[in-house]
C-alpha positions in Angstrom: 266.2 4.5 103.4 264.1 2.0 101.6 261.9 1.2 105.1 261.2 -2.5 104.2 260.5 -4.5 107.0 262.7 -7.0 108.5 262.4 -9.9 110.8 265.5 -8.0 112.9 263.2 -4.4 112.9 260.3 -6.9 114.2 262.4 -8.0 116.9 264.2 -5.2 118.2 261.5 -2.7 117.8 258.6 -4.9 118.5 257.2 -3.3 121.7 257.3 0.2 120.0 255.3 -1.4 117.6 252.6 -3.2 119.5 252.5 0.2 121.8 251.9 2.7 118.7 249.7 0.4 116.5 248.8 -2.4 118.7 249.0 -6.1 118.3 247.1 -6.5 114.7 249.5 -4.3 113.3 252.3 -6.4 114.7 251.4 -9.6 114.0 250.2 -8.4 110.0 253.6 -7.0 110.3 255.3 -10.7 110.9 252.8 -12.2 108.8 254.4 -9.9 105.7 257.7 -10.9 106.4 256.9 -14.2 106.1 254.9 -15.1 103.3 254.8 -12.0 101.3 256.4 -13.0 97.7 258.0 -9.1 97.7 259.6 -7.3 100.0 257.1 -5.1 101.7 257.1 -2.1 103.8 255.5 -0.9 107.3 253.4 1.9 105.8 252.1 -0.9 103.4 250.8 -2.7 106.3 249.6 -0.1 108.5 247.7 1.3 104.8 245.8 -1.7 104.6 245.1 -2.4 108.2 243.7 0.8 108.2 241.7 0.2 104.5 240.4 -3.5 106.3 239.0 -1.4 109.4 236.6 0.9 106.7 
């Protein structure tokens, strides 16, 4: 299991997301799979949501 994120896991498990981390985390989440040069995973996101919020 490599957990990268992937514009399929966005879609199919996008509620469960916005529920257990909320919209920000989402959309950061789509915003990494879009324009991020490498692939990237969730706990990357969540880590620096979380480092932005300190």
């Amino acid at each position: 299991m490599r957990g990268l994120i992937t514009a399929r896991h966005l879609v199919t498990n996008g509620t469960t997301i916005i529920q257990e981390f909320g919209l920000p985390a989402y959309m950061q989440c789509i915003a990494a799979c879009l324009f991020s040069r490498r692939q990237i995973t969730f706990l990357e996101v969540i880590m620096r949501l979380r480092h932005a919020r300190a």
